[in-house]
C-alpha positions in Angstrom: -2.3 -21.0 -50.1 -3.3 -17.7 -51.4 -1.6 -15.7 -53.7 0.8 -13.1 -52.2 1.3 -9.7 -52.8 4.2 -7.7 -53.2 3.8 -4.0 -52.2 6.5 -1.5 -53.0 7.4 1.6 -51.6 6.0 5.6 -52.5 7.7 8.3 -52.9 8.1 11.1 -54.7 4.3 9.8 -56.5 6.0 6.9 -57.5 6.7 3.3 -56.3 10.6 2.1 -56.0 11.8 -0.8 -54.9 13.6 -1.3 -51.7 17.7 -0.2 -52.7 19.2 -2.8 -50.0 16.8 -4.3 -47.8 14.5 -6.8 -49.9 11.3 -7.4 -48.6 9.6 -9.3 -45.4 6.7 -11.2 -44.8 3.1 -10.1 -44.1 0.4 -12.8 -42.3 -3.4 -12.7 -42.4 -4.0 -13.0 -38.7 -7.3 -14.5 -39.7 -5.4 -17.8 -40.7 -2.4 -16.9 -39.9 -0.7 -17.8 -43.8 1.2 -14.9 -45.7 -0.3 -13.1 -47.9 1.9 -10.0 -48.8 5.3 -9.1 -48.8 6.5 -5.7 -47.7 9.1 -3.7 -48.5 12.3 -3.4 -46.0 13.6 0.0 -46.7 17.1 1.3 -45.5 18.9 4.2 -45.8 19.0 5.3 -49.2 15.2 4.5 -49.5 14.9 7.2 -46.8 17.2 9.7 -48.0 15.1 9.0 -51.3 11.3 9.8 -49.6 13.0 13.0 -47.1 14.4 14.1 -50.3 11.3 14.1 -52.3 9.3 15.8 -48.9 12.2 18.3 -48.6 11.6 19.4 -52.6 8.4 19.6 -52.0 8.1 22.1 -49.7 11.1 24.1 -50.1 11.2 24.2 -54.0 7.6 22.5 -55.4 4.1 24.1 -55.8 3.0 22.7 -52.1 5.5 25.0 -49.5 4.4 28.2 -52.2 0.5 27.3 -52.3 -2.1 29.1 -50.7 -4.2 28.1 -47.6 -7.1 28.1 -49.6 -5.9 26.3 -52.5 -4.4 23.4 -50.1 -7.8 23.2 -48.4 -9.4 22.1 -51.6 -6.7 19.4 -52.4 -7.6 17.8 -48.8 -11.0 18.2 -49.9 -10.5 16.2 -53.4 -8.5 14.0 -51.0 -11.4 12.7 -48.6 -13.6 12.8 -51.5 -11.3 9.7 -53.3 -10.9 7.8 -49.9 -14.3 8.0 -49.8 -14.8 6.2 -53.2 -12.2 3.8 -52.3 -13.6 2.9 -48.9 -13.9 -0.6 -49.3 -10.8 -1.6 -50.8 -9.1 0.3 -48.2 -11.0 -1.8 -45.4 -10.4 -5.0 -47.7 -6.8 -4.3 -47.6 -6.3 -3.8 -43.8 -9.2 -6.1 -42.5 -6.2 -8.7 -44.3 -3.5 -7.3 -42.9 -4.2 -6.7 -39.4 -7.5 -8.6 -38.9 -10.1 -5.6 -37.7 -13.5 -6.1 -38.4 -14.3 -3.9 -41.3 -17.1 -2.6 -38.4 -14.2 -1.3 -36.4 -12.5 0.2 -39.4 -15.3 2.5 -39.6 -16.9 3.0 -36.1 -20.1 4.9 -36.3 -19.9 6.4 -40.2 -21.7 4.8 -43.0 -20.5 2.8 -45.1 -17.8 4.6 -47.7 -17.0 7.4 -45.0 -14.8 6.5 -43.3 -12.9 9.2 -41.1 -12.7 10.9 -44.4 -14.8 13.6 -41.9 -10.9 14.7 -41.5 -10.0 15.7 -44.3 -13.3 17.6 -45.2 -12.7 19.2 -41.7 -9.4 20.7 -41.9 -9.9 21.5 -45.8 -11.9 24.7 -43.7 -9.4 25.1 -41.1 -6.6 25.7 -43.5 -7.1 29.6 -44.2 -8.5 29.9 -40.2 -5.2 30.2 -38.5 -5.1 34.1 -38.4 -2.0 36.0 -37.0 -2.2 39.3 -34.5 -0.8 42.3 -34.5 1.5 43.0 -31.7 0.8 47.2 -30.1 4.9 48.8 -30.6 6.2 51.4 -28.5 7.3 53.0 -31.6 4.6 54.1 -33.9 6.8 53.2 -36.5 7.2 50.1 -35.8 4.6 47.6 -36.1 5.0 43.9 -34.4 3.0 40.9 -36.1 2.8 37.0 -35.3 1.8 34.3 -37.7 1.6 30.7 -38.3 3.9 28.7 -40.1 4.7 25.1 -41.2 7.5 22.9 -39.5 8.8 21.6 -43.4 9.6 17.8 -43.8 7.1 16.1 -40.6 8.0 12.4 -39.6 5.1 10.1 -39.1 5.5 6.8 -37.4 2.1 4.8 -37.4 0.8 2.3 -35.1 -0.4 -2.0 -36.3 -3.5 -1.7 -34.8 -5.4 0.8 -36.5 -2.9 2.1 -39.3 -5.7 3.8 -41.2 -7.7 5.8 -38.3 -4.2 7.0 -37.2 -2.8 7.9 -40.0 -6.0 9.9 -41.4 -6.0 11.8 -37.7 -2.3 12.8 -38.1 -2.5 13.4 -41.8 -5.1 15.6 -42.3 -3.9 19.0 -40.0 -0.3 18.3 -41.2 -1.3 18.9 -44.8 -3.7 21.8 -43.8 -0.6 23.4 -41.8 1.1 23.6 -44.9 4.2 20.3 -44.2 5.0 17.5 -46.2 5.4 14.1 -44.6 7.0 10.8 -44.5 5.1 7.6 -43.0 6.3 4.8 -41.4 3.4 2.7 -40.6 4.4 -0.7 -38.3 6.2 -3.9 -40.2 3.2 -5.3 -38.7 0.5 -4.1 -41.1 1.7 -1.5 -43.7 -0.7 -2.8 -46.1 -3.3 -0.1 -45.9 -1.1 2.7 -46.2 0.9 1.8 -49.0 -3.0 0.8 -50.6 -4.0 4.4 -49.9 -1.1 6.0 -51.4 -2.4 4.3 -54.4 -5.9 5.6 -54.4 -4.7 9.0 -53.1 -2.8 9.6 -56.9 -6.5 10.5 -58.0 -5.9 13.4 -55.9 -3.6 15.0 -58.1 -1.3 15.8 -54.9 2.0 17.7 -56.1 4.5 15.0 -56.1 6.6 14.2 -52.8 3.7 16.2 -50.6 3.3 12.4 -49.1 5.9 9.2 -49.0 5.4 6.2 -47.3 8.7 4.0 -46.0 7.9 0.6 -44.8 10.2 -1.2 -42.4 11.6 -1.8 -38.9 12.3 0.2 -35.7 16.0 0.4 -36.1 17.1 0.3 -39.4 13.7 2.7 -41.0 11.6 4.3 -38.0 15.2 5.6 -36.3 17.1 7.2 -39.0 14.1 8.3 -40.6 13.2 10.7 -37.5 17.1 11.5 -37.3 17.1 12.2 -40.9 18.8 16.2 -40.8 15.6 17.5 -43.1 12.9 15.7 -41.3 12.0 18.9 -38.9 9.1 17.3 -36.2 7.8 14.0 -35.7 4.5 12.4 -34.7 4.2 9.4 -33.0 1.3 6.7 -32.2 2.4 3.7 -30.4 3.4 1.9 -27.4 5.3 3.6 -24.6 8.5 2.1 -25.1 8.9 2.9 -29.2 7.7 6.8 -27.7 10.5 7.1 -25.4 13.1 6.0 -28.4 11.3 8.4 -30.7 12.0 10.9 -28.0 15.2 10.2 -27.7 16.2 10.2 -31.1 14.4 13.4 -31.8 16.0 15.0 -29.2 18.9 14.9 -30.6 18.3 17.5 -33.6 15.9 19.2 -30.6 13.0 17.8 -32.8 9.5 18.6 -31.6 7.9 15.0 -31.1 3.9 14.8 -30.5 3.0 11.5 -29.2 0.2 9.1 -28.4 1.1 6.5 -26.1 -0.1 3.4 -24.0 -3.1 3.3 -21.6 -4.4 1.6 -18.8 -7.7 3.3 -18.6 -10.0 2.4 -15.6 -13.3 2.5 -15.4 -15.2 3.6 -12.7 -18.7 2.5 -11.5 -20.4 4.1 -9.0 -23.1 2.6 -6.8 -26.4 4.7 -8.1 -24.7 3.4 -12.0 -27.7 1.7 -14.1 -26.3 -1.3 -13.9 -27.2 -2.6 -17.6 -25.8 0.7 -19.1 -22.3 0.3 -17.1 -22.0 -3.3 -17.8 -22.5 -2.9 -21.9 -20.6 -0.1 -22.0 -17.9 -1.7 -20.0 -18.0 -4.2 -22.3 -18.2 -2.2 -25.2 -14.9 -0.4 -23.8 -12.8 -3.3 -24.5 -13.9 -6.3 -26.5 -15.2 -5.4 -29.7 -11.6 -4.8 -30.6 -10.2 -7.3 -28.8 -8.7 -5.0 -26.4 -6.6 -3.6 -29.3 -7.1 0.2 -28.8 -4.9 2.3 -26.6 -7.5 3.7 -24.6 -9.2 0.5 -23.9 -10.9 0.6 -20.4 -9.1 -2.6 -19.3 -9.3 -1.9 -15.1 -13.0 -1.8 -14.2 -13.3 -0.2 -10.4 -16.6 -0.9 -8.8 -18.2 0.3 -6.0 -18.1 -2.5 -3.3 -21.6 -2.8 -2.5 -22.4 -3.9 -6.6 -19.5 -5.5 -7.3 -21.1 -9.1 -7.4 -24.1 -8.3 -9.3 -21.7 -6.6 -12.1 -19.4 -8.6 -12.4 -21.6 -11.8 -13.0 -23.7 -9.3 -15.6 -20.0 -8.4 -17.4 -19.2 -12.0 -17.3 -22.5 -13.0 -19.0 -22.6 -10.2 -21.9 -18.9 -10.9 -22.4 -19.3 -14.9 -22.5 -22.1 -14.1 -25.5 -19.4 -12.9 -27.9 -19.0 -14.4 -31.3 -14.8 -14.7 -32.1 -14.2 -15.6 -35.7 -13.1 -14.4 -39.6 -13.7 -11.0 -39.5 -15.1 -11.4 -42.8 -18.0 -13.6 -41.7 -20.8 -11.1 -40.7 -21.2 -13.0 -37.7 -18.4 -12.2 -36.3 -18.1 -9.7 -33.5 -14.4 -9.9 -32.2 -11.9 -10.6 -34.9 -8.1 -12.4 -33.8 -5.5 -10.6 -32.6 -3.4 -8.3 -35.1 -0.3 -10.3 -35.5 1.2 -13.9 -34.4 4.4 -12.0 -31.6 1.1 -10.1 -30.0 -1.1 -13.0 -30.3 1.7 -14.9 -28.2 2.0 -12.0 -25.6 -1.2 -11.8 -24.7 -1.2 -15.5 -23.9 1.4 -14.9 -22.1 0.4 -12.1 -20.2 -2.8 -14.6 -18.9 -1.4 -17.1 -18.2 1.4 -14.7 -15.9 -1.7 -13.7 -13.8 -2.9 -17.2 -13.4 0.0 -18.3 -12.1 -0.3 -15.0 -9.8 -3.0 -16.4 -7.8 -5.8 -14.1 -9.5 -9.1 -15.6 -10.3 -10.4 -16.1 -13.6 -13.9 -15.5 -14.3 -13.9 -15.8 -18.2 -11.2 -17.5 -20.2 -11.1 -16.4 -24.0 -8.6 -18.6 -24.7 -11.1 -21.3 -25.5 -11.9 -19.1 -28.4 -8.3 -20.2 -30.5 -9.0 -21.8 -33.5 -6.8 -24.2 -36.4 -5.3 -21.7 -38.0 -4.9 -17.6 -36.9 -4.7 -15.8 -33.7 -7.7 -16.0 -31.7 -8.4 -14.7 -28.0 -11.9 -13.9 -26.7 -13.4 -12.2 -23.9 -11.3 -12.8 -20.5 -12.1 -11.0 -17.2 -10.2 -11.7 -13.8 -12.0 -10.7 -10.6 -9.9 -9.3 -7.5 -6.9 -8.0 -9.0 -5.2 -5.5 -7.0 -3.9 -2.2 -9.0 -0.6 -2.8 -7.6 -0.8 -5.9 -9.6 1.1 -5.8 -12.5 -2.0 -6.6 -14.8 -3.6 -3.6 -13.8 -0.3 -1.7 -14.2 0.8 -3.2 -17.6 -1.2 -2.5 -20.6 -1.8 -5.8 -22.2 -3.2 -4.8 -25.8 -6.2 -7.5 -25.7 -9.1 -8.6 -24.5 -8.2 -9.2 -21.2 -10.2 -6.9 -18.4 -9.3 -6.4 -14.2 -11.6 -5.8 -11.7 -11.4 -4.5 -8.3 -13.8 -3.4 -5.7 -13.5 0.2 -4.0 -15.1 2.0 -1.2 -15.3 5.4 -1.2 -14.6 8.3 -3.4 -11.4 9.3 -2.7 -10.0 5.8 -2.3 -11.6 5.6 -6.1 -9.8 9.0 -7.3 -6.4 7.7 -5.8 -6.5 3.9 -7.6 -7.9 5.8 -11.0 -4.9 8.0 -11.0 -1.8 5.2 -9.5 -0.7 4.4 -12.7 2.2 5.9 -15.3 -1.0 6.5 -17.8 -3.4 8.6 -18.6 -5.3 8.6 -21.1 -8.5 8.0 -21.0 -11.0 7.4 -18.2 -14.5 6.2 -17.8 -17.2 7.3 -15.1 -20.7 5.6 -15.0 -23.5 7.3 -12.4 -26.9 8.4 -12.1 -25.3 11.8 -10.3 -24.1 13.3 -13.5 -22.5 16.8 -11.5 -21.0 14.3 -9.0 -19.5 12.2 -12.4 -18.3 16.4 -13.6 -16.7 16.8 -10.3 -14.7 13.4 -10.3 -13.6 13.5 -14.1 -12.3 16.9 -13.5 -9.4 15.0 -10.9 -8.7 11.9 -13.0 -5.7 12.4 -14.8 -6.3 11.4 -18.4 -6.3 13.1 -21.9 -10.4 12.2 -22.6 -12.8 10.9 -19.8 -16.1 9.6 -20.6 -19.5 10.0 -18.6 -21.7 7.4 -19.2 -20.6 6.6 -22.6 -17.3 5.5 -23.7 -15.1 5.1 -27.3 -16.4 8.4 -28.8 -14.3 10.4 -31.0 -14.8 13.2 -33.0 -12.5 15.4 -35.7 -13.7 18.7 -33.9 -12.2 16.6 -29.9 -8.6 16.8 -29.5 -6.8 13.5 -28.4 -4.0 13.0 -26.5 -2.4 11.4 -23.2 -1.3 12.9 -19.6 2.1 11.7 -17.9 3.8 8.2 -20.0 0.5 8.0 -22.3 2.1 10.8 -24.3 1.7 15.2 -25.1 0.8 16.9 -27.8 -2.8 16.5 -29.1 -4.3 14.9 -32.0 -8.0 16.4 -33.8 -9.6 20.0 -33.4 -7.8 23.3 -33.6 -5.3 21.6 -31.0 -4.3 19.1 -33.8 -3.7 21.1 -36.4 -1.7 24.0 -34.0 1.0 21.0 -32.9 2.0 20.9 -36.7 2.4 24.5 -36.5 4.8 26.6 -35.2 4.4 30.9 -34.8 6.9 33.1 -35.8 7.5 37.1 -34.5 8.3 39.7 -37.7 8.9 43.3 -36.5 8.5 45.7 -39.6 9.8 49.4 -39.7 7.2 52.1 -41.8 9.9 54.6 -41.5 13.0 53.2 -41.4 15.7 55.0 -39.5 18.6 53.7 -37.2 20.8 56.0 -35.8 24.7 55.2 -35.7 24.7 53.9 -32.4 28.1 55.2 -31.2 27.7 58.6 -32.4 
């Protein structure tokens, strides 16, 4: 047994224990023992954390600072994460079991998505108002940008970091303070980088971190009177109670939400390219990425040929530690999801669809292992290419024609992402522009970028995450009408 941990909660650049609630239990889904304890904060811990965001902004150095002057605190800011990269990844590669590879996709090492931060430190003093033409000459009509105040943050278990630097970043540069609430799933991370981020020298209660449940922390912290808007990154379900709840204050809610992304291969596709990126869509994550492309539509004539390639580069996988080099797919975050996606397989067995790859055979002792598992024939009306399953667990099914393509892309309640692979690149341009997702990908798939905005069409969520889009949903405008020459006549005169 390893030693555990016991994290407390920030707020107000300070850590307090939990007033009522006590702590809970954190596992290592690598082996599946506990290794931290986490705080369980209640209503007076929130009251404490708003308070200290509220101060912040209405009565501290943060709501009177300049744009400028912010910008180079999120600069200092990316600069420390930077330095602290790998205790950060340590800390959540044991709390949620990523790969340290998937903590920081595509940067070297150190990095990070600190990109972020070092982005919208330059954006803060870009948001320039406009100057409304008057009737009067007088009178003179201008629009500018302001902050919402106090901004709610409820965080997601699967990539708490990624998620929380995305949202983070263009709140700060906006000018808000925030709360977080990352999942009671793997909080770890976040209260780890509150730590590092006191190098900063942030102005205290500019960020505060709550740990907890749905009900009793996520809930009354986005009904919480001074919490102004909230931002949301999770399943569908959590966003329509988010919603709800927001709604009513009449709280502006941006959300990122499930997926069910398909992924379309035409019949002119290079066939090696489609199937590795297919692959690379869903597995090296273990399926645990809302805009995993989890229903795979193939043109009817290459079906056979690419499924029995996916089912060969998928059945190469190594499942293990995610510590051990080796390892390429790491277990699944957390023991309920680890159970649900077992579940969810063994549902479409016993609905008569046929399994080409079983990943199961990749569980281990100890921890929460699932590998690569493909089924072959599954109709979209099926409810495993409706439901998002969170794992590694890929559809496929056979189309004809274009339209008949367009028309199963589209039949779902998501939309978030979408991928096309073809030889005809302006045929790929003319199809993406009628799938109904957020992002759609030619060719390539899991790109991102701080300068790309993110976000979901119909029940995968609004609002938009990254680039000027990002930073303008933390923002809201406000109209001031100013007289040169003031003069009003009595009006009943």
């Amino acid at each position: 047994m390893t030693d555990i941990r016991t994290f407390d909660y920030f707020a107000n650049n300070a850590w307090h224990a939990p007033a009522e609630g006590g702590y809970f239990d954190s596992e290592n889904p690598a082996t599946g023992e506990v290794w931290a304890r986490i705080p369980d904060c209640r209503q007076p811990d929130i009251d404490r954390a708003v308070a200290a965001a509220h101060t912040a902004f209405h009565d501290g150095p943060w709501g009177r600072m300049q744009p400028a002057e912010r910008g180079r605190v999120l600069r200092r800011m990316g600069d420390v994460i930077s330095r602290h990269a790998d205790r950060l990844g340590a800390v959540e590669t044991r709390d949620n079991g990523k790969l340290p590879s998937m903590i920081t996709p595509g940067l070297r090492a150190g990095q990070w998505q600190v990109d972020s931060f070092h982005y919208y430190a330059g954006m803060c003093d870009k948001f320039e108002g406009r100057i409304i033409p008057a009737e009067a000459p007088d009178i003179h009509n201008y629009v500018k940008w302001v902050p919402f105040g106090v901004v709610a943050q409820v965080l997601p278990w699967n990539s708490p970091l990624g998620t929380l630097f995305w949202k983070l970043a263009p709140c700060l540069a906006a000018g808000n303070t925030v709360v977080m609430k990352p999942s009671e799933q793997s909080s770890a991370s976040t209260l780890e980088l509150m730590e590092v981020l006191l190098e900063a020298d942030l102005p205290p209660g500019v960020l505060n971190v709550v740990t907890g449940f749905g009900a009793t922390t996520a809930q009354p912290m986005i009904e919480h009177p001074d919490v102004r808007m909230v931002s949301f990154t999770g399943g569908t379900a959590g966003g329509r109670a988010a919603a709800a709840a927001a709604a009513q204050q009449v709280k502006p809610v941006v959300m990122e939400l499930g997926g069910k992304s398909p992924q379309i291969v035409l019949p002119d596709a290079d066939l090696d390219l489609a199937v590795n990126g297919v692959a690379a869509g869903i597995f090296p994550p273990g399926g645990q990425s809302c805009i995993s492309g989890s229903r795979v539509l193939v043109h009817r004539d290459i079906i056979d040929d690419f499924t029995a390639r996916l089912v060969e580069v998928a059945g190469k996988a190594r499942v293990g530690d995610p510590l051990d080099p080796d390892t390429q797919i790491g277990p699944m975050a957390n023991r309920p999801h680890y159970e649900n996606v077992l579940a969810r397989i063994a549902a479409a067995e016993e609905a008569g669809h046929r399994l080409l790859l079983d990943g199961r055979s990749a569980g281990r002792e100890r921890g929460y292992y699932i590998g690569p598992t493909i089924f072959a024939d599954v109709p979209n009306t099926a409810d495993l290419a409706q439901t998002e399953v969170f794992g590694p667990v890929l559809s496929t099914e056979a189309w004809q024609d274009e339209e008949d393509v367009i028309r199963i892309a589209n039949a779902s309640v998501y939309g978030l992402a979408a991928g096309i692979w073809s030889r005809d690149v302006a045929k790929a341009m003319r199809m993406a522009d009628r799938i109904e997702a957020g992002t759609v990908y030619i060719n390539n798939y899991f790109n991102a970028a701080t300068q790309s905005p993110v976000g979901g069409m119909k029940q995968s969520g609004y609002g938009r995450e990254n680039g000027f889009e990002g930073m303008r949903c933390f923002m809201q405008t406000k109209s001031v009408w100013l007289s040169t020459n003031p003069h009003q006549p009595d009006p009943f005169a």
